[in-house]
TORDRENFI-601192 format. One record per residue (C-alpha): residue number from 1; x, y, z. Coordinates in pm, 1 decimal, always signed. Each point is the difference from the previous one (the first is absolute). Layout:
% residues N
SITE  num         u         v         w
SITE  NUM         X         Y         Z
...
END
This chain:
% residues 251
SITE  num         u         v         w
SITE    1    -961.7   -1640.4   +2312.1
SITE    2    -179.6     +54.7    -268.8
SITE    3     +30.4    +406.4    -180.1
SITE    4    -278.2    +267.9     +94.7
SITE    5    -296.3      +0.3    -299.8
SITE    6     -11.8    +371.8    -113.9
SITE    7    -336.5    +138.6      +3.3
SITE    8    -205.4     +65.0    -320.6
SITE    9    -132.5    +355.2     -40.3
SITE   10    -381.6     -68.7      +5.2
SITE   11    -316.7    +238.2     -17.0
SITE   12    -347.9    -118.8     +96.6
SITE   13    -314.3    +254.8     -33.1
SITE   14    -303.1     -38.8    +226.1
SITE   15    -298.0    +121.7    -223.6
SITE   16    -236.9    +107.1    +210.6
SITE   17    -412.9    +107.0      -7.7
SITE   18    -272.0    +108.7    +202.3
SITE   19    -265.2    -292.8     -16.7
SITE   20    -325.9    -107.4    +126.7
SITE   21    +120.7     -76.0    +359.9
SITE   22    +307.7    +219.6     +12.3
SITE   23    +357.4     -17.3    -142.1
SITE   24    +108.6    -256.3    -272.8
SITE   25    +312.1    -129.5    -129.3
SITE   26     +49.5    -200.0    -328.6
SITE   27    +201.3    -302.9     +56.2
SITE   28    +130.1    -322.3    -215.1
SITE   29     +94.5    -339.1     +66.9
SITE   30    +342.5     -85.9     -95.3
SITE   31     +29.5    -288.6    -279.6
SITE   32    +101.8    -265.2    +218.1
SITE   33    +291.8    -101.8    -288.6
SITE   34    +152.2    +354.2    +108.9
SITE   35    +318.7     -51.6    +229.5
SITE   36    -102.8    +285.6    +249.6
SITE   37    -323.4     -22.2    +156.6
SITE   38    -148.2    -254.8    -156.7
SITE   39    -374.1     -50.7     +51.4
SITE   40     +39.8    +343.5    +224.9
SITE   41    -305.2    +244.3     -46.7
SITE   42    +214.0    +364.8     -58.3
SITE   43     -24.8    +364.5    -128.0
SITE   44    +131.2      +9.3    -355.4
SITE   45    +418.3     +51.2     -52.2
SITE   46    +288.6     -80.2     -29.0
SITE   47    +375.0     +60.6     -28.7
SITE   48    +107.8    +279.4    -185.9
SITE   49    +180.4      -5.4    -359.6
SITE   50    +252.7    +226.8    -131.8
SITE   51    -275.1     +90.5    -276.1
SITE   52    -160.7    +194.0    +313.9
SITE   53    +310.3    +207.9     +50.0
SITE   54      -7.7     +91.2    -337.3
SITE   55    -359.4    +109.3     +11.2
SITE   56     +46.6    +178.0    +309.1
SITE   57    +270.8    +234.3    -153.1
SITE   58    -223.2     +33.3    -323.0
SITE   59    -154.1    +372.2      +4.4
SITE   60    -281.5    -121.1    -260.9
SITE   61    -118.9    -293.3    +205.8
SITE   62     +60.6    +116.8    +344.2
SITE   63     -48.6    +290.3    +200.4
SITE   64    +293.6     +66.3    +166.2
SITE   65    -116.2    +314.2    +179.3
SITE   66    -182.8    -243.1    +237.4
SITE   67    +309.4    -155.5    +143.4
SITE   68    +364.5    +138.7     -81.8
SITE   69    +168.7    -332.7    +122.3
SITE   70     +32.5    -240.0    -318.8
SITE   71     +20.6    -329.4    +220.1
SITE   72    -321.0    +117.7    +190.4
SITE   73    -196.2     +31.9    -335.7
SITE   74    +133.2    -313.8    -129.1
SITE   75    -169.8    -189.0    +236.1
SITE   76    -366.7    +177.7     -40.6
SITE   77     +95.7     -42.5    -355.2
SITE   78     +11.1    -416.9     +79.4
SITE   79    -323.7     -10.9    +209.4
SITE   80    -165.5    +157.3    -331.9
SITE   81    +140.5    -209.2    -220.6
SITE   82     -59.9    -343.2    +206.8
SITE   83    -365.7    +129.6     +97.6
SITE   84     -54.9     +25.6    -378.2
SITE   85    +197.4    -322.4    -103.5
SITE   86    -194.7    -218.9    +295.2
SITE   87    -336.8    +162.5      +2.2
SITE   88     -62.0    +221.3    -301.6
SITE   89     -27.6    +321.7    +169.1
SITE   90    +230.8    +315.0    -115.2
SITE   91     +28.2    +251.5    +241.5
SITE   92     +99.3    +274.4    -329.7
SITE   93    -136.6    +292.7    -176.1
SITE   94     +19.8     +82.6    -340.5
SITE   95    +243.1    +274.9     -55.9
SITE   96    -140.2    +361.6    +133.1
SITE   97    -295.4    -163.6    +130.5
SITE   98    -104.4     +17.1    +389.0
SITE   99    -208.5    -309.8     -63.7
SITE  100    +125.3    -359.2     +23.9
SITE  101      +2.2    -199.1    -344.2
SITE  102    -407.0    -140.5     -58.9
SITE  103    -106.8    -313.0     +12.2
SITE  104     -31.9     -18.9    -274.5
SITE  105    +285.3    +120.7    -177.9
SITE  106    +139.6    -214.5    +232.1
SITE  107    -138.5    -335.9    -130.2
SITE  108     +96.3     +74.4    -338.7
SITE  109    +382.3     -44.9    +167.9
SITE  110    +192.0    -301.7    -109.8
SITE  111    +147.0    -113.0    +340.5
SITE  112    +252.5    -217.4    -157.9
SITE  113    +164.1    +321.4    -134.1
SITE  114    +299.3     +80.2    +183.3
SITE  115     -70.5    +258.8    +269.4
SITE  116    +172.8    +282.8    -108.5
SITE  117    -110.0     -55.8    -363.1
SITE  118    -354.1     +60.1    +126.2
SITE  119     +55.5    +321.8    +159.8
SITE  120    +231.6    +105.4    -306.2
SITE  121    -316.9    -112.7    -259.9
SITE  122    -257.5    +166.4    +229.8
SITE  123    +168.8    +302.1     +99.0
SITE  124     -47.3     -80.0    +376.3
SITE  125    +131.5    +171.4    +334.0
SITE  126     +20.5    -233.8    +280.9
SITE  127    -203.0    +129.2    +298.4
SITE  128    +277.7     -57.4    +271.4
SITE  129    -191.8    +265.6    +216.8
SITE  130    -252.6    -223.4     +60.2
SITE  131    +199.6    -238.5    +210.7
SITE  132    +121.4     +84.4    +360.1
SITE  133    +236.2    -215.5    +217.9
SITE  134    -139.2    -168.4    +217.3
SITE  135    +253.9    -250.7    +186.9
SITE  136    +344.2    -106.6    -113.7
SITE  137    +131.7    -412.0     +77.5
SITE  138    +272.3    -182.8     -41.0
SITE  139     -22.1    -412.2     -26.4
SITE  140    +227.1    -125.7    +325.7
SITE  141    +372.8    -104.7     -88.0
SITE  142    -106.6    -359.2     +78.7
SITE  143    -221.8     -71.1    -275.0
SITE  144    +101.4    -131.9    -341.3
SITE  145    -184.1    +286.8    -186.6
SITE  146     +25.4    +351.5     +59.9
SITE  147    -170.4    +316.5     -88.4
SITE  148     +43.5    +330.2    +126.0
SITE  149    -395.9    +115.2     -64.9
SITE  150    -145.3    +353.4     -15.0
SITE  151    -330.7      -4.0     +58.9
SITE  152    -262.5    +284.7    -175.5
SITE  153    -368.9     +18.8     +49.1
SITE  154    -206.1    +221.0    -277.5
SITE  155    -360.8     +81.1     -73.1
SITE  156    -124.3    -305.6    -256.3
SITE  157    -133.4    +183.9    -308.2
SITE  158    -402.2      -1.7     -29.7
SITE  159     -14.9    -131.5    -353.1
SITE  160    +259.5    -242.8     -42.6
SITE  161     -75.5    -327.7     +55.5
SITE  162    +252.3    -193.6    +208.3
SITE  163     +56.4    -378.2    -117.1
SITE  164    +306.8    -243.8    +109.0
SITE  165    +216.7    -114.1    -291.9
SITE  166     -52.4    -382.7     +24.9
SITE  167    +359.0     -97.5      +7.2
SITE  168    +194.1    +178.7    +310.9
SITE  169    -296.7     +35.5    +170.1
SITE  170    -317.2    -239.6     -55.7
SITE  171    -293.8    +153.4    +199.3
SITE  172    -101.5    +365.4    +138.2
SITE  173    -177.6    +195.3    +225.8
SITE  174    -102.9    +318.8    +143.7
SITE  175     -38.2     -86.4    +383.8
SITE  176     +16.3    +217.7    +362.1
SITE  177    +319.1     -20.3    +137.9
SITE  178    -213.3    -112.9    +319.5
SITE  179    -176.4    -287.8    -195.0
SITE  180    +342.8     -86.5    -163.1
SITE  181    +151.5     -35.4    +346.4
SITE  182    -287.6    -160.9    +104.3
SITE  183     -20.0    -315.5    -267.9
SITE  184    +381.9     -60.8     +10.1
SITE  185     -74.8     -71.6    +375.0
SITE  186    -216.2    -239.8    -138.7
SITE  187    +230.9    -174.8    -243.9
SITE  188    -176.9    +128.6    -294.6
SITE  189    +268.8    +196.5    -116.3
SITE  190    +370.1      -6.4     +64.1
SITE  191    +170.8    +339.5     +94.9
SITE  192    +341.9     +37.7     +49.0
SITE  193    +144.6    +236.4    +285.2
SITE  194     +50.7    +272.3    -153.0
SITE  195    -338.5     -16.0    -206.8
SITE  196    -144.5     -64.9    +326.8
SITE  197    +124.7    +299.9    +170.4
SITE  198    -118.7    +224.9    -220.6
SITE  199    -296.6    -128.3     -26.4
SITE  200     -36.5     +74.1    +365.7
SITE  201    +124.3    +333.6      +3.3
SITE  202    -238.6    +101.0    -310.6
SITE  203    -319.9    -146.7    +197.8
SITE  204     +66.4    +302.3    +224.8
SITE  205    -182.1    +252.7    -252.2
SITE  206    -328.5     -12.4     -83.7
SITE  207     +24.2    +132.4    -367.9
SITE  208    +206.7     +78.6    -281.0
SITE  209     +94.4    +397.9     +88.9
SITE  210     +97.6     -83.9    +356.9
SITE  211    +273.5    -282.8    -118.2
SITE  212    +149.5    +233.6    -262.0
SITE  213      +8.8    +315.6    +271.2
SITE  214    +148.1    -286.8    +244.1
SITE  215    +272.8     -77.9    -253.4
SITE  216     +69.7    +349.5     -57.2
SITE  217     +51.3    +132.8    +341.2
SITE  218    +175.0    -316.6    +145.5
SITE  219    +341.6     -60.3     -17.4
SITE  220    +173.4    -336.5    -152.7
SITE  221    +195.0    -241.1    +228.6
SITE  222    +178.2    -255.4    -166.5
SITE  223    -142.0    -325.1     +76.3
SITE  224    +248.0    -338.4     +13.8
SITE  225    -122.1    -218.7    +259.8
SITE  226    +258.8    -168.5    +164.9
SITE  227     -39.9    -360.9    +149.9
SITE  228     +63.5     -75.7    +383.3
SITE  229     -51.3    -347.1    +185.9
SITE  230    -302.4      -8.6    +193.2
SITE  231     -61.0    -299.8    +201.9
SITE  232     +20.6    -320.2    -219.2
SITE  233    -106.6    +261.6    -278.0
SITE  234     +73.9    +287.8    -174.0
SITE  235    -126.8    +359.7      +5.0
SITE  236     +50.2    +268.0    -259.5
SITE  237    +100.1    +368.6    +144.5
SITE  238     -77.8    +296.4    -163.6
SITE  239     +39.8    +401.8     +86.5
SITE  240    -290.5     +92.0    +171.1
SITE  241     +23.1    +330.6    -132.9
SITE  242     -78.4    -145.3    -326.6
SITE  243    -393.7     +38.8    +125.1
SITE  244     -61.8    -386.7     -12.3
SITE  245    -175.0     -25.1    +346.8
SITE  246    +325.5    -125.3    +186.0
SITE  247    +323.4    -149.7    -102.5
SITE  248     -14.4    -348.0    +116.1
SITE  249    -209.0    -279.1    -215.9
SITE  250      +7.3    -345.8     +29.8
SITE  251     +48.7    -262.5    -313.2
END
């Protein structure tokens, strides 16, 4: 029998604004060379580094008023850091400011930089008050590839411009959850379970302020779906006090 994979600490942040129809969330499509979710359409992330640890215990770069728990700011610190590294936004502030960095100040920013470097040459302050938990899941013991994901949404800034990166991820979008669910139904666009789920559970609000409040007042259940014969199929379980609408889905 082959040895347990060990999940990957991940963070993903849903970036979130109030459009023409209602509430929108920027997504990309996975390069479909990368060997998780390939061709998938996502929210921006990825697994944590032990650079993030070091930022999260940084006074200069991080506010650690906002959370006393050093493993809990580590992983906002990652969703800031892979938001910025996939699509070019930096949820930071420049040192003293209440303002997030301008645009353009922003586009003078050599992304190739490493990430830390930037914030030391700019004199940043990561915004890590920005993002609030919003669900917590843990890939099943049966697949090859684990992560144990935290999941943030935040407020997108109003003038940065969000843009996918061209090599993890090769197209974007800012979509409604709703429209998202509704065009993967389609076969338009390939969501995983997880993705999907979320999806669903953010189509319940009909603007920006009402997810974040959600997030804030709700609390996290710890999501690994586990998988039970069904039939001459398979169905995944999940807690149904995770908020999901139920805790049986079929596959």
């Amino acid at each position: 029998m082959n040895a347990e994979v060990k999940a990957k600490l991940a963070s993903t942040v849903m970036m979130l604004r109030d459009g023409g129809s209602g509430l929108e969330v920027f997504m990309v499509v996975r390069h479909h060379q990368i060997d998780f979710a390939s061709g998938a359409l996502v929210f921006p992330g990825g697994r944590m580094e032990e650079s993030d640890a070091e930022l999260a215990q940084s006074a200069a770069h991080c506010a650690q008023s906002i959370d006393p728990d050093v493993a809990a700011r580590s992983l906002r610190v990652a969703a800031i850091r892979e938001s910025f590294e996939e699509c070019g936004i930096l949820l930071a502030r420049p040192h003293g400011a209440s303002d997030l960095i301008s645009a353009e100040r922003l586009c003078t920013i050599d992304r190739r930089v490493p990430f830390a470097e930037i914030l030391c040459r700019e004199n940043l302050v990561l915004a890590i008050d920005l993002l609030v938990p919003f669900a917590h899941w843990i890939t099943p013991p049966f697949m090859p590839k684990r992560f144990d994901t935290h999941f943030f949404v935040a407020p997108a800034p109003r003038n940065q411009i969000i843009v996918h990166d061209g090599r993890e991820t090769v197209d974007s979008i800012w979509i409604s959850p709703r429209m998202a669910l509704e065009e993967g139904k389609r076969g338009r666009f390939t969501l995983v379970f997880a993705t999907e789920r979320n999806l669903w559970k953010l189509a319940r609000f009909s603007d920006c302020a009402s997810a974040i409040a959600a997030a804030q007042a709700d609390p996290i259940v710890t999501v690994m779906p586990e998988r039970i014969a069904a039939g001459h199929g398979h169905t995944l379980k999940i807690p149904a006090a995770a908020g999901y609408g139920g805790e049986l889905f079929p596959i």
